[in-house]
N, C-alpha and C positions, 0 to 999 in steps of 0.2 A: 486486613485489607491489602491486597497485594498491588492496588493502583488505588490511586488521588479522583474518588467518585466526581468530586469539585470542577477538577481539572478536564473528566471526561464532558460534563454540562457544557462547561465553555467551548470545548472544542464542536461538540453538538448545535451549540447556538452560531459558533463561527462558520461552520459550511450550510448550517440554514436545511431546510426539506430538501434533498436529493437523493432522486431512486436509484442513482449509480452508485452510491457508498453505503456498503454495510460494515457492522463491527462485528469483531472476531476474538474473544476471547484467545489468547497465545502469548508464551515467553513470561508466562506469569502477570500478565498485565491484559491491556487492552486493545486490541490493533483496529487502525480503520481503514475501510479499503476500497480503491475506486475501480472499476470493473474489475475486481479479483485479484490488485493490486496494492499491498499494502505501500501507503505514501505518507501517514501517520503516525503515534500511538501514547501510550503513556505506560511507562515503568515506575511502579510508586511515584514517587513525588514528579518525575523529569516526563517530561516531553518528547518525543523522539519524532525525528524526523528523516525522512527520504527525502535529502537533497539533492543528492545524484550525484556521480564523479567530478562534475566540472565545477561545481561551485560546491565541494569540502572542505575546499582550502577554504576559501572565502567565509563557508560557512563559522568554520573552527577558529577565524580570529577574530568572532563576534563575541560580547559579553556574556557571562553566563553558560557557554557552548562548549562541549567535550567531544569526543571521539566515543559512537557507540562501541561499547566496549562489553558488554556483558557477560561475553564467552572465553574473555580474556583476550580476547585478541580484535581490535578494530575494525570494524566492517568499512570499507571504503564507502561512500557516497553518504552514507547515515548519520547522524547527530545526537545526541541527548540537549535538550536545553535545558535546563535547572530553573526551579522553580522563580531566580532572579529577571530569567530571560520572558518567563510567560505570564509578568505581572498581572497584564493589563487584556481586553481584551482586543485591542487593536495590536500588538505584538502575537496575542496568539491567532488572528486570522491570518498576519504575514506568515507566521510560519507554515501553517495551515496550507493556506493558499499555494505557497512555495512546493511544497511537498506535492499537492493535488498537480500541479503544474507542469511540475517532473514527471510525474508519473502519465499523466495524460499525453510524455512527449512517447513512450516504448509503444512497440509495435506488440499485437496481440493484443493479452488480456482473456479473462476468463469468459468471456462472448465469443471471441475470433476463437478459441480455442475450443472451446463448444459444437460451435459450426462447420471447424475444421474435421473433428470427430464426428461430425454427423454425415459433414461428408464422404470422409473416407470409408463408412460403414455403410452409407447410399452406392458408393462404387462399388465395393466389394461385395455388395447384396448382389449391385446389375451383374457384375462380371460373372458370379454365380451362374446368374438366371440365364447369362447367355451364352453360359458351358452345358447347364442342362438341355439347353431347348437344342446345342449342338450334337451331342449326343444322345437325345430322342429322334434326331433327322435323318 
């Protein structure tokens, strides 16, 4: 088992039915993710969390809380909470929550980004069409 099935349930029942979050199997574990954003996840036992740059500090002098560190080297803004910190299920909706929060503050996302490339393939179609019809005139 390379994540905490347990741990994924609760976090399931803490964000409740939302069609903006899907899971993503990645990094050997679990990731969840709010319009194409991961702001989640669970690595075996720990909890991970996208808190963002401004509250890292904050985050890492709470019980239980490490510096995601998996690659060897600390990702800024991210979290592991250990299985001390995600006892209950009101701690794991704050984190929960915290995560979905941050991430809902970044511009884009897997929608804007979508529609971005749809756009620029609708321009680049017109610009086409109205190279051809300049050169059939």
């Amino acid at each position: 088992m390379a994540y905490d099935e347990t741990l994924a349930d609760r976090i399931r029942r803490a964000l409740g039915p939302r069609a903006d979050v899907t899971e993503k199997k990645m990094f050997g574990g679990l990731a969840f993710l709010l319009d194409g954003r991961m702001f989640c996840g669970i690595l075996k036992g720990d909890l991970m969390v996208r808190v963002g740059p401004e509250r890292h500090k904050a985050a890492l002098a709470e019980a239980h809380v490490r510096p995601m560190d998996f690659t060897g080297r600390p990702m800024n803004g991210y979290v592991f909470v250990g299985p001390g910190g995600s006892r209950t299920e009101k701690a794991i909706k704050r984190w929960v929550d915290q995560g979905a929060a941050f991430v809902a503050t970044l511009d884009g996302g897997l929608a804007e980004t979508r529609a971005s490339i749809s756009r620029r393939t609708r321009q680049s179609w017109q610009s086409r069409q109205r190279q051809t019809t300049r050169r059939e005139q």
